[in-house]
GULO-148608 format. One record per residue (C-alpha): x, y, z; residue in one letter. Coordinates in steps of 0.02 Angstrom, whole numbers, plus 50000, padded with zeros to 5 digits. Layout:
<recs>
XYZa...
</recs>
This chain:
<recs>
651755561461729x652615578361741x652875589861611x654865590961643x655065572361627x655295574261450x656505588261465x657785576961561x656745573761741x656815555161806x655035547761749x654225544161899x653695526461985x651835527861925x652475530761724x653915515161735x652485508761791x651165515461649x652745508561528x652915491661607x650995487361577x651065496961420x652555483561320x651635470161393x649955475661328x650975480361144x651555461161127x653435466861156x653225456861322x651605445461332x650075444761192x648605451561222x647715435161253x649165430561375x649105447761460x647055444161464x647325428661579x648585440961672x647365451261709x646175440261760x647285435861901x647345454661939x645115454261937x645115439462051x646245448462189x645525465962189x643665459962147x644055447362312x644775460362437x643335471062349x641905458962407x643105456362581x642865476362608x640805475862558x640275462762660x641455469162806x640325487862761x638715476662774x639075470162935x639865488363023x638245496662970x636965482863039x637895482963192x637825503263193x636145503063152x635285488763237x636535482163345x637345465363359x635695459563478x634675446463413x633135456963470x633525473263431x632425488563499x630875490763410x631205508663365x632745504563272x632025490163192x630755502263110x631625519763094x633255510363023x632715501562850x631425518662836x632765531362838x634185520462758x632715518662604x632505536362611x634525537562603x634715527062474x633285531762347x634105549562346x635675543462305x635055531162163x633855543262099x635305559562107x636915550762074x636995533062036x635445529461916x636245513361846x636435503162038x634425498062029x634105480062042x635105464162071x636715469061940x636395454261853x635515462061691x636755476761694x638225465461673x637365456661525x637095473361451x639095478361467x639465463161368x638065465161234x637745483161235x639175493261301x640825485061227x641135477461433x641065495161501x640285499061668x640585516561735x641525513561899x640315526961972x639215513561971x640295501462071x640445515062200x638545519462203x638105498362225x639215498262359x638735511362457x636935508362435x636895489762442x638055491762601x636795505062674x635045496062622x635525477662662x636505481862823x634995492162866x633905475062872x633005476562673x632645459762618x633905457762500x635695446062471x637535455862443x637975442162309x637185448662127x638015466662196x639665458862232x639465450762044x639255470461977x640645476862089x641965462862001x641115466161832x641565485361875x643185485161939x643555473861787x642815484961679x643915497261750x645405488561731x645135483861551x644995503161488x646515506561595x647465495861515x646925498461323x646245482261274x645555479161118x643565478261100x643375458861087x644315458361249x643335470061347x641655460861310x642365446861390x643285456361547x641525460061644x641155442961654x642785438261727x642605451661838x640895444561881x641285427061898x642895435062052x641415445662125x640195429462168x641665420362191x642185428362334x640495433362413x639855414462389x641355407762435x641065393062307x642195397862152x641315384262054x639585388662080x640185408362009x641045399561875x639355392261823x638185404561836x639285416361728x639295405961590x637405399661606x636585415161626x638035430661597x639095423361447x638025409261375x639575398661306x641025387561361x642285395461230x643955388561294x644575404861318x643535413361386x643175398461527x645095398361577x645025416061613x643415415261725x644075401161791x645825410061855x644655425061912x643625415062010x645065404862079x646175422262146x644535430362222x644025415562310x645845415762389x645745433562450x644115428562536x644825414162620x646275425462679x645185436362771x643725426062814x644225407862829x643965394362722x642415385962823x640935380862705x639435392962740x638225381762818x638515368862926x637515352962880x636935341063037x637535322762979x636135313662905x635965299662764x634805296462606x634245280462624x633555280762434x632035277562372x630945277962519x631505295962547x631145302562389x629285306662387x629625319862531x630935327662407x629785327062263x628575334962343x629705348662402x630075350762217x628285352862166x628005365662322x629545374162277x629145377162085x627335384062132x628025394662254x629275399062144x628045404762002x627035414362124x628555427162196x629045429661993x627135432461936x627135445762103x628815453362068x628725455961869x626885462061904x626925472562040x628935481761976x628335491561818x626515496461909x627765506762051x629225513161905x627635518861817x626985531261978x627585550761965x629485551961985x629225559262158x628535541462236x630365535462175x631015543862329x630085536062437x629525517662399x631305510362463x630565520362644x629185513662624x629675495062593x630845497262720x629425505662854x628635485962804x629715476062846x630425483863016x628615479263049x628775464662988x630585465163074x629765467563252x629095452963265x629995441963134x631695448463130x632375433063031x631715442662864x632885455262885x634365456562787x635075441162691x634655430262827x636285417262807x636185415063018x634435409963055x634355396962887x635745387362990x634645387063128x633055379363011x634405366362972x634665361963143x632875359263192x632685376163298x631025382463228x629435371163226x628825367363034x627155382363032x628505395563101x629645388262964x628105391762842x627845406262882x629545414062883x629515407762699x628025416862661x628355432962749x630065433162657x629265432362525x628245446862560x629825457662630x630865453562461x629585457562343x629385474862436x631155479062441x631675473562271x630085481962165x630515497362269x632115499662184x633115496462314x634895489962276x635205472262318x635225453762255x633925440862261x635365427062277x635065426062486x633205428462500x632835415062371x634135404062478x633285408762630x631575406262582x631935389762509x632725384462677x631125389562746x630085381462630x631225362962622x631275363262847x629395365662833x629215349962719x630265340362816x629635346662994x627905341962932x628385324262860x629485321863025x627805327563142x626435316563050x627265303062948x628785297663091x628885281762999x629245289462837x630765301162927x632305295462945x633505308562900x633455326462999x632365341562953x634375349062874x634305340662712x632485347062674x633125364362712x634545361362608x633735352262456x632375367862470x633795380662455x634415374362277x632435369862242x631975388962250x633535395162162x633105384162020x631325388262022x631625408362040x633435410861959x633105397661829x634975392061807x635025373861854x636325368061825x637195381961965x635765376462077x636525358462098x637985362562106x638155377962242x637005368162371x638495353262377x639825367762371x639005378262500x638835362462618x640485352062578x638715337962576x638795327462427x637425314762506x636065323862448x636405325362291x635205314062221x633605321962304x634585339362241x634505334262062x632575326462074x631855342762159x632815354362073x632245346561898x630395344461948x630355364562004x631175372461862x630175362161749x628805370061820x629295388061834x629825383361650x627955378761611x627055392261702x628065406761686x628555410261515x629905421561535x631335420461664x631805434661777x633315441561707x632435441261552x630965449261596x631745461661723x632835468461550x631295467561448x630515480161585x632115490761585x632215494061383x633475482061362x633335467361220x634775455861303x634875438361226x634035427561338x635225411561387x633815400561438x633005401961266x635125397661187x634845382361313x633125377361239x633775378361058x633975361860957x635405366160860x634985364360668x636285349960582x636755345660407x635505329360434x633995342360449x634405349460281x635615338060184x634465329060011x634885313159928x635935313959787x635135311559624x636515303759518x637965289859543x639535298059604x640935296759475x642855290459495x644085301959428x644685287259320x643075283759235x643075288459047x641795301558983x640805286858890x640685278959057x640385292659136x638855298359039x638085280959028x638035280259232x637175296459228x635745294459093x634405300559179x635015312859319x634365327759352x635775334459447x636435349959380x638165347159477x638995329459473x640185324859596x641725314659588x642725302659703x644605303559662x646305304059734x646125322959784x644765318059870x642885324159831x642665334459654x641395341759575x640885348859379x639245355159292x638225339359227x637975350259068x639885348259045x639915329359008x638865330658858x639985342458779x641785332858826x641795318758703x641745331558555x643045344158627x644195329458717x643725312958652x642655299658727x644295288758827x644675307458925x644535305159104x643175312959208x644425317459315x644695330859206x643275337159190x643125343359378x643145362059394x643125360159604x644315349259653x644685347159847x642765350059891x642505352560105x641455338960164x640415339260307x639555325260424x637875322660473x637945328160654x638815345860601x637845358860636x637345370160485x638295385660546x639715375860468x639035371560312x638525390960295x640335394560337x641155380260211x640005382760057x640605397659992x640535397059801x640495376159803x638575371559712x638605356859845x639495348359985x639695332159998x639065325260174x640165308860215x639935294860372x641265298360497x642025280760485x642255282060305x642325297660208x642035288060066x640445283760094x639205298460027x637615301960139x636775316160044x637325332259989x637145348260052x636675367559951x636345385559991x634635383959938x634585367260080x635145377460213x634015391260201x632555380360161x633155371360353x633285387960417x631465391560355x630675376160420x631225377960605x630955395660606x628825389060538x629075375460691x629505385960823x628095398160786x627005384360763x627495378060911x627185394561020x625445396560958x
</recs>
């Protein structure tokens, strides 16, 4: 705004503007939580036409760089991920530090760490690198940077408009959820994985706005780019049961691959960040001098690879080729991604799981015809949501973004078995997930969401104790009060009366008779009247909560309040607290 405006200037456009968004921030138009899920619709469309513009840079430079052939010449295919590495290590190691890795981790650290802010350098920086290194042909996927560039621009957006603290923790994973939204085209699969492995809860709010986000990006995208799903399935049918043991045995071939491209990845990345700083500039050349190697002969392991896994569904490639591209992607993501290079791991795991599920299916279909009766596409398909679950570890996204991706809901059933039977045994062979470990590596203690998932929630059951006296009636006298008690060795008796659950110290009813007579009502006696109650299935965060300065609380049967079950102290809780916290190490050693 101008100086003069306040001496009698017109304000401009840009500062009605400022005002506008300023009285509905202040409440004088919309609350802040109603502005939030305003702005969410504001994420969705500029993350969206954000992920529009990233994967339309992705494409221009792969076309300027290695052409739109199919075969492209050999010196390109080797000078052009070698110099774009060289490219892009000197801008990540000179001016955009924060753009290593899949963006994942760093948007878990804005929520936890930094309040929801990500410097919008950093959006720049992961789109000019991702665009550069993936369009170049690096093994790696544009959709974890697409989640960073919505979790930026939202970010961004957030600090521009002055919201509070609370609400900017919770603005970079709306941005996020608009980002893979758009560049998955599958607004429920984004919607997922934000809350399974970004967020970590379904908090009502918080889901609406995520929801909305995810909802306006994925519009933008199908402005631009069509609403078509992003593989084309053959038609094919389950038949059931006699075509599971081909899936289960993708899912144990899946998990075991999957546990050998973590154990290479987490080994092999802090070995190269631990070299002199000067081998930082050139390990993305190198990785990328690899794979155009790798590239000249193979060029399906280049880039994300979306093209040539809808040809494995369709039967083009021969089951060992189909092996093999699995394994040399392997090889060509694990370079690229411990190199530092920018990118996601979203595609290649996709791409290696097609791999991996045509192979299966090409070798069942070659030496067990019988067996066959559905196409090599489902294999390919079940293997893409096998590896995701097996690598990624978020399985419940897995299911769900194969049938999304497809429009294919036949396969759902040999989705579920496979993806189960590999993440159980990533889960068993490799401790720690990715994420996890990759912010472990990076200095960063971020709560880990598969460990929230494993939790068994403590209840009031696991620490409620069996009351040790009858429980009174207001309208009992003090004689009969103390002759139902003889014998307890409660310190706090409770009572059941019209104002509901009371309670009094025990030493109290052996003084009343003298100071109110024997025929005075135990009623009033009670020095806690109105006493919380809780039920057995609560969990013990609410007792905690609810205790306050109350000796006990009663814990009541749903169906009749009534009823008392046991009752509930401070002293109980902790003593819950104490023995799961001696299980849990017991259990890890």
């Amino acid at each position: 705004m101008s100086a003069e405006t306040g001496k009698g200037r017109t304000a401009g456009p840009a500062s009605r503007a400022r005002g506008w968004l300023g009285r509905l921030i202040s409440g004088s138009l919309l609350s802040e939580g109603q502005f939030f899920f305003f702005l969410s619709i504001l994420i969705g469309l500029f993350g969206g036409l954000s992920v529009v513009c990233f994967q339309l840079a992705i494409d221009s430079t792969r076309f300027w760089l290695l052409t739109s052939s199919l075969r492209p010449p050999a010196v390109r295919v080797l000078l052009a991920p070698t110099l774009a590495g060289l490219v892009v290590a000197f801008l990540v190691q000179r001016f955009f530090p924060r753009v290593r890795g899949s963006g994942v981790n760093q948007t878990k650290a804005a929520v936890f760490i930094f309040d929801g802010h990500i410097p919008f350098n950093t959006v720049i920086g992961k789109f000019l690198t991702c665009a550069l290194g993936i369009g170049a042909g690096h093994s790696l996927g544009p959709e974890d940077p697409s989640l960073q560039i919505g979790a930026g621009i939202a970010s961004a957006l957030g600090r521009r408009m002055q919201l509070s603290r609370d609400k900017l923790r919770l603005i970079a994973p709306v941005g996020a959820a608009a980002g893979l939204s758009a560049a998955f085209n599958a607004p429920i699969s984004a919607v997922l994985f934000v809350i399974e492995e970004v967020i970590g809860n379904w908090s009502a709010g918080v889901l609406g706005a995520v929801v909305i986000s995810a909802v306006a990006s994925v519009t933008v995208e199908r402005w631009f780019r069509g609403d078509a799903p992003l593989f084309r399935i053959p038609a094919s049918h389950f038949r059931g049961l006699s075509d599971l043991p081909a899936f289960i045995l993708l899912g144990i071939a899946g998990g075991y691959f999957s546990v050998f491209f973590l154990k290479l990845v987490l080994s092999a990345r802090p070995r190269l960040k631990r070299l002199p700083q000067w081998t930082q500039y050139a390990q993305p050349a190198a990785a990328g001098l690899l794979i155009g190697m790798i590239g000249l002969r193979f060029p399906q392991v280049m880039g994300a690879g979306y093209g040539y896994m809808d040809q494995a569904m369709h039967d083009q490639y021969g089951w060992q080729l189909l092996l093999l591209l699995a394994a040399l992607k392997l090889a060509a993501t694990s370079f690229s991604f411990v190199s530092g290079t920018p990118g996601g791991l979203f595609a290649p795991t996709l791409f290696m799981g097609a791999m991996l599920g045509g192979a299966v299916g090409g070798f069942q279909q070659h030496y067990f015809p019988v067996l066959h009766a559905v196409s090599v596409g489902p294999y390919a398909l079940v293997g893409m949501g096998v590896l995701f679950a097996g690598i990624l570890r978020a399985p419940m996204t897995s299911i769900f973004m194969i049938v999304e991706l497809t429009g294919d809901y036949s396969v759902i059933v040999p989705v579920m078995t496979a993806n189960a039977i590999a993440y159980l045994i990533s889960r068993r062979n490799q401790n720690v997930s990715l994420f996890d470990e990759l912010s472990r590596q990076d200095g960063m203690n971020l709560p880990s969401m598969e460990e929230r998932r494993e939790e068994t929630p403590l209840r009031a059951e696991n620490a409620m104790r069996q009351f040790g006296a009858p429980v009174l009636s207001a309208g009992n006298t003090v004689r009969e009060g103390r002759e139902a008690v003889r014998g307890a060795r409660e310190s706090t008796l409770l009572v059941r009366g019209e104002f509901g659950w009371g309670s009094f110290p025990a030493a109290a009813l052996e003084s009343a008779g003298a100071k109110l007579g024997e025929d005075a009502t135990i009623g009033s006696l009670c020095t806690q009247i109105g006493l919380p109650t809780l039920h057995p299935d609560e969990p013990l965060e609410t007792a905690l909560r609810l205790i306050e300065d109350h000796p006990l609380l009663p814990v009541v049967r749903r169906s009749n309040r009534d009823i008392l079950q046991g009752v509930l102290g401070l002293q109980d809780i902790l003593q819950a607290y104490r023995r799961s916290e001696e299980e849990s190490e017991q259990w890890m050693t």
